[in-house]
Backbone atoms as SQL, in Angstrom:
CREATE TABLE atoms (id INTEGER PRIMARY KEY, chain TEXT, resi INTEGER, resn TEXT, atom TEXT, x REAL, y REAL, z REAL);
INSERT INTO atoms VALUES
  (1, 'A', 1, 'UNK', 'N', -40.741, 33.257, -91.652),
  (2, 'A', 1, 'UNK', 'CA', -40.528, 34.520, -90.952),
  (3, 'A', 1, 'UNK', 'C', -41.806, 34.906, -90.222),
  (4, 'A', 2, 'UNK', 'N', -41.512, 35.349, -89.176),
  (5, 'A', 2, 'UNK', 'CA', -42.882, 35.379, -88.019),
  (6, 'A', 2, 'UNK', 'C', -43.565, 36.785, -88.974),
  (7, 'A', 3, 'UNK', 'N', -44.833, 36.945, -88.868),
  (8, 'A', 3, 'UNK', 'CA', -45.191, 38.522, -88.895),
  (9, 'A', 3, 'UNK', 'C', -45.895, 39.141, -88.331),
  (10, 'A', 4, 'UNK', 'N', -45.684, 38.303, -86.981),
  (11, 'A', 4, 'UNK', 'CA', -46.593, 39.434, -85.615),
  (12, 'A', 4, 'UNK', 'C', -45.482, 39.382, -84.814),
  (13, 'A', 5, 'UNK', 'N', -45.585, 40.364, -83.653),
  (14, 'A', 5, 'UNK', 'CA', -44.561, 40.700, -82.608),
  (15, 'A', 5, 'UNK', 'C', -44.812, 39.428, -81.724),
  (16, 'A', 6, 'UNK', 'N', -45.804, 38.720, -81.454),
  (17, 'A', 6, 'UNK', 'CA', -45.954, 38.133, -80.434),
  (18, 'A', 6, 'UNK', 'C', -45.191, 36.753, -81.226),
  (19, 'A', 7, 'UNK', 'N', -45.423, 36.256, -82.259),
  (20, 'A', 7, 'UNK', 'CA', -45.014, 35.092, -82.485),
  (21, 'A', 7, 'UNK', 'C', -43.211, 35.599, -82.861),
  (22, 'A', 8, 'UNK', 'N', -42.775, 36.442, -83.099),
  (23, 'A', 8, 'UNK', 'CA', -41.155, 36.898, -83.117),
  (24, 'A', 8, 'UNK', 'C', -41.014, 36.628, -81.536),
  (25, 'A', 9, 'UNK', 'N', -41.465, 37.044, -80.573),
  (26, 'A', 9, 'UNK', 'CA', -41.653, 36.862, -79.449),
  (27, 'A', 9, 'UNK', 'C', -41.918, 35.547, -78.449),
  (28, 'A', 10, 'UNK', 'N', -42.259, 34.439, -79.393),
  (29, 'A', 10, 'UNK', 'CA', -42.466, 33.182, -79.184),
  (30, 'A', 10, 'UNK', 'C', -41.075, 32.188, -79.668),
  (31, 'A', 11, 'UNK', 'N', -40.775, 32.870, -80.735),
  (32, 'A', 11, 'UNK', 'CA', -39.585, 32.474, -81.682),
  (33, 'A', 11, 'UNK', 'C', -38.230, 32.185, -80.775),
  (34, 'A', 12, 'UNK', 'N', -38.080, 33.556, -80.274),
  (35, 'A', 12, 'UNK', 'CA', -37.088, 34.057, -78.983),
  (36, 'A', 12, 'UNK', 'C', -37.307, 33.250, -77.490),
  (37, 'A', 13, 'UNK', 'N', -38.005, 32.587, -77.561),
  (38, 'A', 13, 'UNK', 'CA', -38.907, 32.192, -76.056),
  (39, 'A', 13, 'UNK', 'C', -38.250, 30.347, -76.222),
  (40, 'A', 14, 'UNK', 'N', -38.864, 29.911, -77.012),
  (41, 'A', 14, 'UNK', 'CA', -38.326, 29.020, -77.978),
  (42, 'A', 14, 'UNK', 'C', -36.995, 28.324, -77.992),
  (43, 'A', 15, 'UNK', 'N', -35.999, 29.411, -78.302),
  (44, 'A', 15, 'UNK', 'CA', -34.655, 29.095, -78.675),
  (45, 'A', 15, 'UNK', 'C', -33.913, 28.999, -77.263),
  (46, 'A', 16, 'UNK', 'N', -34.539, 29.746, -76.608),
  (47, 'A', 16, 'UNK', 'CA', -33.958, 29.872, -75.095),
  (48, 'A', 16, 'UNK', 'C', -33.956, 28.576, -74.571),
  (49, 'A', 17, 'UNK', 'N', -35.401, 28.128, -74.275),
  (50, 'A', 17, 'UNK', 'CA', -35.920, 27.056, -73.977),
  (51, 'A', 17, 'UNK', 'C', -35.706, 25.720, -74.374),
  (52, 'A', 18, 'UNK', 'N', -35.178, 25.737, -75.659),
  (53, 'A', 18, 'UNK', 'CA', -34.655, 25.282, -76.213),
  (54, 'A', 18, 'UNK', 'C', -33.115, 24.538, -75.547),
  (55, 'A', 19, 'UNK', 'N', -32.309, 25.536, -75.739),
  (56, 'A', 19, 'UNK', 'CA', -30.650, 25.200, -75.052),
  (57, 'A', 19, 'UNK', 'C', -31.004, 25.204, -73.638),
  (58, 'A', 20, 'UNK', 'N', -32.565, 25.498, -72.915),
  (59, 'A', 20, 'UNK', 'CA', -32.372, 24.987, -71.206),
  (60, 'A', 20, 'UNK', 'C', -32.435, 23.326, -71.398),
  (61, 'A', 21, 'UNK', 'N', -33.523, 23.076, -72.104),
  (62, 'A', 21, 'UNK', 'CA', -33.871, 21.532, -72.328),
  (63, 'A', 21, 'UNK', 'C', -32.694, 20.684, -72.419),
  (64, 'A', 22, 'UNK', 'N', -32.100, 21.574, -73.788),
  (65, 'A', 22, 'UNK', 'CA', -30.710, 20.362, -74.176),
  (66, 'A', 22, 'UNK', 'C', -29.982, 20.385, -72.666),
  (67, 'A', 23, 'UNK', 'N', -29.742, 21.489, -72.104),
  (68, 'A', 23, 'UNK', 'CA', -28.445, 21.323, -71.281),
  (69, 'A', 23, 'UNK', 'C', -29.160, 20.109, -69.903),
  (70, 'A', 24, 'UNK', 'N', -30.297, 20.210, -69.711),
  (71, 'A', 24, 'UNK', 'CA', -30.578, 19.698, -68.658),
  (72, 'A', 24, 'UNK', 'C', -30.796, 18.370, -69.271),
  (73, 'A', 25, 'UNK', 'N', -30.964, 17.702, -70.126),
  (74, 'A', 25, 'UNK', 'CA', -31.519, 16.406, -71.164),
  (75, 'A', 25, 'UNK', 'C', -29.672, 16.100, -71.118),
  (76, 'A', 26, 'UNK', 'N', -29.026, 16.653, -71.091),
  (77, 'A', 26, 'UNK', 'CA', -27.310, 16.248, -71.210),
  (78, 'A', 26, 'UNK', 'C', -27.203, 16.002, -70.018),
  (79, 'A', 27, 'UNK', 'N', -27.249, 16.787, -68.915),
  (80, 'A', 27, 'UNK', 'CA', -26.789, 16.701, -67.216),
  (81, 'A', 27, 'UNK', 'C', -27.188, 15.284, -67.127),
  (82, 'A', 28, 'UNK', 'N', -29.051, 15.379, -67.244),
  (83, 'A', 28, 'UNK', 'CA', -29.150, 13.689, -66.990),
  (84, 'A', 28, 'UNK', 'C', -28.890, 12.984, -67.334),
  (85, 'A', 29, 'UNK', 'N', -28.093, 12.502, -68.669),
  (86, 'A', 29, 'UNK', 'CA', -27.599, 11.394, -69.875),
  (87, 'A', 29, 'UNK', 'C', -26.045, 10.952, -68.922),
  (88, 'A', 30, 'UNK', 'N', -25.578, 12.084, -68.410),
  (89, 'A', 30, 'UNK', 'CA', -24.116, 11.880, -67.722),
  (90, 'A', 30, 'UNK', 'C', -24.063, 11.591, -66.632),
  (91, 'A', 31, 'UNK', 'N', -25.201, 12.040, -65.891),
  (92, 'A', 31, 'UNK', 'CA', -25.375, 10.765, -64.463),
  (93, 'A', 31, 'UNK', 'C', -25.652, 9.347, -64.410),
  (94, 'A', 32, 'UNK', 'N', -26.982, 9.806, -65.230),
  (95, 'A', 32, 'UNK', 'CA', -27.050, 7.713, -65.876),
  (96, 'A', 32, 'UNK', 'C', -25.842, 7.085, -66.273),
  (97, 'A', 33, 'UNK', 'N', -24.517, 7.782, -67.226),
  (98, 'A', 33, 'UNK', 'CA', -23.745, 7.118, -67.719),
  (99, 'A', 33, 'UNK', 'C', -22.671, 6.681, -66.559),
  (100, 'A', 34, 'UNK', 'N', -22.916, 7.641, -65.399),
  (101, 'A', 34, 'UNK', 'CA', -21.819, 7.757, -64.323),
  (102, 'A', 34, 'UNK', 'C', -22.519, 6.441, -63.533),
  (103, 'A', 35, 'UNK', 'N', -23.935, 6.317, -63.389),
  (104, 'A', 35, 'UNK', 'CA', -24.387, 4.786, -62.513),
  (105, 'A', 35, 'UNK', 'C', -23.806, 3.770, -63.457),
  (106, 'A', 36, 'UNK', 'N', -24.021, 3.948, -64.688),
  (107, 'A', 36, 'UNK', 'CA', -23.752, 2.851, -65.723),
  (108, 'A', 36, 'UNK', 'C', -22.452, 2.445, -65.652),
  (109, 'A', 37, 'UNK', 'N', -21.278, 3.439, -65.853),
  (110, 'A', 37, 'UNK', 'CA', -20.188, 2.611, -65.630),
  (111, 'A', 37, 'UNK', 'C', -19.728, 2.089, -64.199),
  (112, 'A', 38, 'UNK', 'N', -20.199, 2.773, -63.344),
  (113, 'A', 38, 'UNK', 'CA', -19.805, 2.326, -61.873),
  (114, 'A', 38, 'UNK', 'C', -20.594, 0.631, -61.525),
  (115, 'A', 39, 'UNK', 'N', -21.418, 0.198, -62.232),
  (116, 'A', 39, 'UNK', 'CA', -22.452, -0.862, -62.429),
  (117, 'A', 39, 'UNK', 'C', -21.787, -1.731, -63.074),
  (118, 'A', 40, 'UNK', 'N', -21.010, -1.665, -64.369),
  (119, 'A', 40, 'UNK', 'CA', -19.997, -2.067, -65.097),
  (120, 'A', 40, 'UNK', 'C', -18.866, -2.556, -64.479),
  (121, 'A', 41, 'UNK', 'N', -18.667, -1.487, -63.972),
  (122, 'A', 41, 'UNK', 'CA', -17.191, -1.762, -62.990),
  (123, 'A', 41, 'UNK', 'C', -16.794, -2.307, -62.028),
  (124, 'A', 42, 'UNK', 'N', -18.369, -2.931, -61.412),
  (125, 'A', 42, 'UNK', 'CA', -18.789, -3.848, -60.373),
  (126, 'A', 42, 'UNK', 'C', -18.644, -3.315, -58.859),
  (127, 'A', 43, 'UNK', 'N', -18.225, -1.720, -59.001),
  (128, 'A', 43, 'UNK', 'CA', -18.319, -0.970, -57.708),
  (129, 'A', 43, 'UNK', 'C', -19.446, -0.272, -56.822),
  (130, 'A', 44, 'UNK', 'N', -19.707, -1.160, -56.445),
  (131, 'A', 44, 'UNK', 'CA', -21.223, -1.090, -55.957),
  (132, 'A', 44, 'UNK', 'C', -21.492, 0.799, -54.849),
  (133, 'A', 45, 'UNK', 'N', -20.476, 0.738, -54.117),
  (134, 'A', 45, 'UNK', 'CA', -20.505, 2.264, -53.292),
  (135, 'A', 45, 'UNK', 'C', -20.728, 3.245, -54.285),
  (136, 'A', 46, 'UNK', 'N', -19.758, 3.062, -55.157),
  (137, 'A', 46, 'UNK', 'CA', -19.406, 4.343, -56.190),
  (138, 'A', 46, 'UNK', 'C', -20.775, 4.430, -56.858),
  (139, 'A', 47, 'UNK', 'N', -21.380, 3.119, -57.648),
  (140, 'A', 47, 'UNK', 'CA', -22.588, 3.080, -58.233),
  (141, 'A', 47, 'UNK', 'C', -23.888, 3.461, -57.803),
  (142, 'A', 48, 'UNK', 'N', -23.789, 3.390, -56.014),
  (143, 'A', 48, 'UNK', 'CA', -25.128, 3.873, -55.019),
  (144, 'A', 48, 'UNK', 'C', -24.937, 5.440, -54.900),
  (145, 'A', 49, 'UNK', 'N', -23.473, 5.808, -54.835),
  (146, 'A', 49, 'UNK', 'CA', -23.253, 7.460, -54.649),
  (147, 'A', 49, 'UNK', 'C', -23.954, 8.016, -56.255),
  (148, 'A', 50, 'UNK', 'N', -23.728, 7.849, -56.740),
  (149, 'A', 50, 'UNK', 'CA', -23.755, 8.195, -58.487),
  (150, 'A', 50, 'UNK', 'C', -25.393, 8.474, -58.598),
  (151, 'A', 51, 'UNK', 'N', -25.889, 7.135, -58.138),
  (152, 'A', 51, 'UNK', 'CA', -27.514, 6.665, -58.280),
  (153, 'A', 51, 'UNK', 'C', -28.267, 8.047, -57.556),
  (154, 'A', 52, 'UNK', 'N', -27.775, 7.934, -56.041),
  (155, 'A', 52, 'UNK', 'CA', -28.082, 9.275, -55.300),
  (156, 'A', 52, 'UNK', 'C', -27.747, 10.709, -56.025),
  (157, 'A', 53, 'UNK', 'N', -26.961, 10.757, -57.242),
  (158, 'A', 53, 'UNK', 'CA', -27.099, 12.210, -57.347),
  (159, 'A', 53, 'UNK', 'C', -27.570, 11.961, -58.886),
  (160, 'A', 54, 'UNK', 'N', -27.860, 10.851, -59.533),
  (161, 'A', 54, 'UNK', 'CA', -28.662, 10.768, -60.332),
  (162, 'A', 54, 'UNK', 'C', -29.986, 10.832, -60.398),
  (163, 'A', 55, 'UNK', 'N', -30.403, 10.690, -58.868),
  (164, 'A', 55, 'UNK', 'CA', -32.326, 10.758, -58.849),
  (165, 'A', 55, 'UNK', 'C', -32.773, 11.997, -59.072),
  (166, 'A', 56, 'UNK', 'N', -32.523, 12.960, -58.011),
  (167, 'A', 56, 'UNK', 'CA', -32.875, 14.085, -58.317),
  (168, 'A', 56, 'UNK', 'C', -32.782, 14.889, -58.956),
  (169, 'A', 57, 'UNK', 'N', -31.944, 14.272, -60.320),
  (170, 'A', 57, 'UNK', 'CA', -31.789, 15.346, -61.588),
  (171, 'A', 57, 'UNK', 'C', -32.467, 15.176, -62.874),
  (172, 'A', 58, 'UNK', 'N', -33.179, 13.073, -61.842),
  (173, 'A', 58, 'UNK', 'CA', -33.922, 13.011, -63.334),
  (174, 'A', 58, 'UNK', 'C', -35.446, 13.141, -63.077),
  (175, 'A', 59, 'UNK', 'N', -35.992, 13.146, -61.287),
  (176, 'A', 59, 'UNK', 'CA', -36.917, 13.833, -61.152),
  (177, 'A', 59, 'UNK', 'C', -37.556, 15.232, -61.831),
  (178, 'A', 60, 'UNK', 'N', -36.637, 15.969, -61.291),
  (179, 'A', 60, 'UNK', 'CA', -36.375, 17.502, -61.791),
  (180, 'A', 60, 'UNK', 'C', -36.836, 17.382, -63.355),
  (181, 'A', 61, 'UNK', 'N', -36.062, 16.680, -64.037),
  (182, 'A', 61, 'UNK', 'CA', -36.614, 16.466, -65.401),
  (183, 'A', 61, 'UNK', 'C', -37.840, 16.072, -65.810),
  (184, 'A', 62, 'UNK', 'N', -38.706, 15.259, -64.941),
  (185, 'A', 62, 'UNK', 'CA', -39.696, 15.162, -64.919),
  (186, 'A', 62, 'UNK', 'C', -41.064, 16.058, -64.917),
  (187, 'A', 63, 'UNK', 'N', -40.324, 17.254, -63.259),
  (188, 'A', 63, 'UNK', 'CA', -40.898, 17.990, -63.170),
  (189, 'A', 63, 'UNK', 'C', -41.307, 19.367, -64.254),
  (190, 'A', 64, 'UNK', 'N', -39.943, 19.202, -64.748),
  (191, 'A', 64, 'UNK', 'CA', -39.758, 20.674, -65.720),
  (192, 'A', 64, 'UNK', 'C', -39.944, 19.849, -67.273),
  (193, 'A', 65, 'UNK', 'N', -40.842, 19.012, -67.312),
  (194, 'A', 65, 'UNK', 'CA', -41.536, 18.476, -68.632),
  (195, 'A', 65, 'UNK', 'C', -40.624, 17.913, -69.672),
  (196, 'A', 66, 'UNK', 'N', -39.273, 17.994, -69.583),
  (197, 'A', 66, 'UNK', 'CA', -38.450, 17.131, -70.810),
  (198, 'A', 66, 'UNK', 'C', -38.196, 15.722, -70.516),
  (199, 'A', 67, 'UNK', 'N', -38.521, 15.189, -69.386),
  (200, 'A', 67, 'UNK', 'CA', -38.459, 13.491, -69.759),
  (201, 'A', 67, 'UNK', 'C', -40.220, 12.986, -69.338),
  (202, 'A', 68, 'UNK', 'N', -40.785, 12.562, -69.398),
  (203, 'A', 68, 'UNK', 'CA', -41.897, 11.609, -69.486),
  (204, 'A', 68, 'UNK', 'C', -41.816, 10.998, -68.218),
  (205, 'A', 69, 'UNK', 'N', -42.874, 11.221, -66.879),
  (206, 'A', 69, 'UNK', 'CA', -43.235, 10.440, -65.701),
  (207, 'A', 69, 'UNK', 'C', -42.384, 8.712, -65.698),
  (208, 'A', 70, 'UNK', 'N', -43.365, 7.872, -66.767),
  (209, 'A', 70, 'UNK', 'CA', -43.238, 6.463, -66.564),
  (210, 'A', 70, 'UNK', 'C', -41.877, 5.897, -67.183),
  (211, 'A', 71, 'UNK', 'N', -41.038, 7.419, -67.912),
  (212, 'A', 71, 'UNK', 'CA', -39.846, 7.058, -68.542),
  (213, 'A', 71, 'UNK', 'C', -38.257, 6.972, -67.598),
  (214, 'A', 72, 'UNK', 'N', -38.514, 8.128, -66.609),
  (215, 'A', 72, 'UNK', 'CA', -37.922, 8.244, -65.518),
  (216, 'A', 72, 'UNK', 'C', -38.073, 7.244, -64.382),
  (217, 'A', 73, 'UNK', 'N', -38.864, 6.947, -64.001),
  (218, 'A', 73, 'UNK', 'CA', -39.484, 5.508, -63.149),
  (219, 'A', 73, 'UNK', 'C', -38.691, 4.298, -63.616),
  (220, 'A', 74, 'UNK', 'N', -39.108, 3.896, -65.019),
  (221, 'A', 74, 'UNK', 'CA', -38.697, 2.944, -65.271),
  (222, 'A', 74, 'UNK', 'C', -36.986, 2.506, -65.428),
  (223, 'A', 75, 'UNK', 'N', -36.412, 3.743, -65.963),
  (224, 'A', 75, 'UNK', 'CA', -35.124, 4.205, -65.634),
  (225, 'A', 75, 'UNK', 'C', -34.328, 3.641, -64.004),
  (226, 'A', 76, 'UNK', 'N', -34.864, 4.702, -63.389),
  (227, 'A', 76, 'UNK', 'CA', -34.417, 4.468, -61.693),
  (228, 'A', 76, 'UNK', 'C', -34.564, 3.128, -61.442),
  (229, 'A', 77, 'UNK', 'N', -35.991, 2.193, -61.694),
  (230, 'A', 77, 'UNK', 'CA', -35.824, 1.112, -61.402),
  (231, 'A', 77, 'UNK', 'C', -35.110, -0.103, -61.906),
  (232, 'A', 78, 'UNK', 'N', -34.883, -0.118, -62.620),
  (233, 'A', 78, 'UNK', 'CA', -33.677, -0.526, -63.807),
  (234, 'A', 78, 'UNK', 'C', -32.449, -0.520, -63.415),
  (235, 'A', 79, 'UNK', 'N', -31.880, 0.860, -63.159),
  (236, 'A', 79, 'UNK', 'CA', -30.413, 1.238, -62.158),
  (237, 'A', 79, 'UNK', 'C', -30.464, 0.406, -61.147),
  (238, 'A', 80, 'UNK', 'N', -31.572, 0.670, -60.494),
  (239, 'A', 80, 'UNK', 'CA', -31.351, 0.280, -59.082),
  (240, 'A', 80, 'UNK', 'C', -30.958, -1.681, -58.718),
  (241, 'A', 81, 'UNK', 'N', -31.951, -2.194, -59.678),
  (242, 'A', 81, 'UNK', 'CA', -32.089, -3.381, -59.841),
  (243, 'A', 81, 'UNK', 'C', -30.671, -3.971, -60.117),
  (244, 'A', 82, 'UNK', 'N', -29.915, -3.135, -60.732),
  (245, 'A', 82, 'UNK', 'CA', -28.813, -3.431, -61.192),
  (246, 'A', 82, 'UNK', 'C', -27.723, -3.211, -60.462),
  (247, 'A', 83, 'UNK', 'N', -27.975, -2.113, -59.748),
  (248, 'A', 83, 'UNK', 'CA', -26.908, -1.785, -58.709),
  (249, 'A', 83, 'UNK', 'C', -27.246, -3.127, -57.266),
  (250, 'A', 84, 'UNK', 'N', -28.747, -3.401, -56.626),
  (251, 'A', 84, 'UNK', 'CA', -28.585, -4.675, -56.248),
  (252, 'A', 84, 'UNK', 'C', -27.834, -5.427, -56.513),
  (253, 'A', 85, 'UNK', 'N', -27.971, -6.045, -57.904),
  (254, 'A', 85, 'UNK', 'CA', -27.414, -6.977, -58.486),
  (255, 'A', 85, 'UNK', 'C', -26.291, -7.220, -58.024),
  (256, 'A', 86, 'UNK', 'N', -25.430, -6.359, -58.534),
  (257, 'A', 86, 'UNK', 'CA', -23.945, -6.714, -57.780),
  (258, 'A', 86, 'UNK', 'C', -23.499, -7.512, -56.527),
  (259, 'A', 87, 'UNK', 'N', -23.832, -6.799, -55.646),
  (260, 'A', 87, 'UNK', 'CA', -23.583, -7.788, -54.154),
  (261, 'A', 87, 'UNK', 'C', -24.079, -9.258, -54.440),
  (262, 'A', 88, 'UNK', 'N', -25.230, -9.608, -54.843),
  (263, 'A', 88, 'UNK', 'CA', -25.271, -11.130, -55.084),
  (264, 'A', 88, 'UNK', 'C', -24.430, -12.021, -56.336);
């Protein structure tokens, strides 16, 4: 149990921050999964559209501190490599 106002106040700050993280840590898990199966499915358009609205949500994540710089990078390049893949 907190027993200053400021750390009750941190507590509250916290929990908020908290369910922003999860929801945005979910958004990005379901775009990746949306390149992933379109990659799967060997539909290369669908998999480049997907990829395009998968970057900038896992940038964003980057920016707003819940995924890790070299974790996101390595990610995108991975997709991408894979979405190549297909056509050959």
């Amino acid at each position: 149990m907190a027993n200053h106002a400021s750390a009750e106040k941190r507590i509250r700050r916290n929990g908020r921050r908290t369910e922003i993280n999860h929801a945005r840590i979910s958004r990005i898990r379901t775009h990746v999964k949306r390149v992933e199966k379109a990659i799967a499915a060997g539909d290369k358009t669908t998999a480049q559209e997907a990829f395009k609205a998968a970057q900038p949500e896992m940038q964003r994540g980057v920016v707003k501190g819940v995924l890790h710089r070299n974790t996101v990078s390595r990610k995108l390049s991975r997709l991408n490599a894979a979405i190549k893949a297909i056509g050959a």
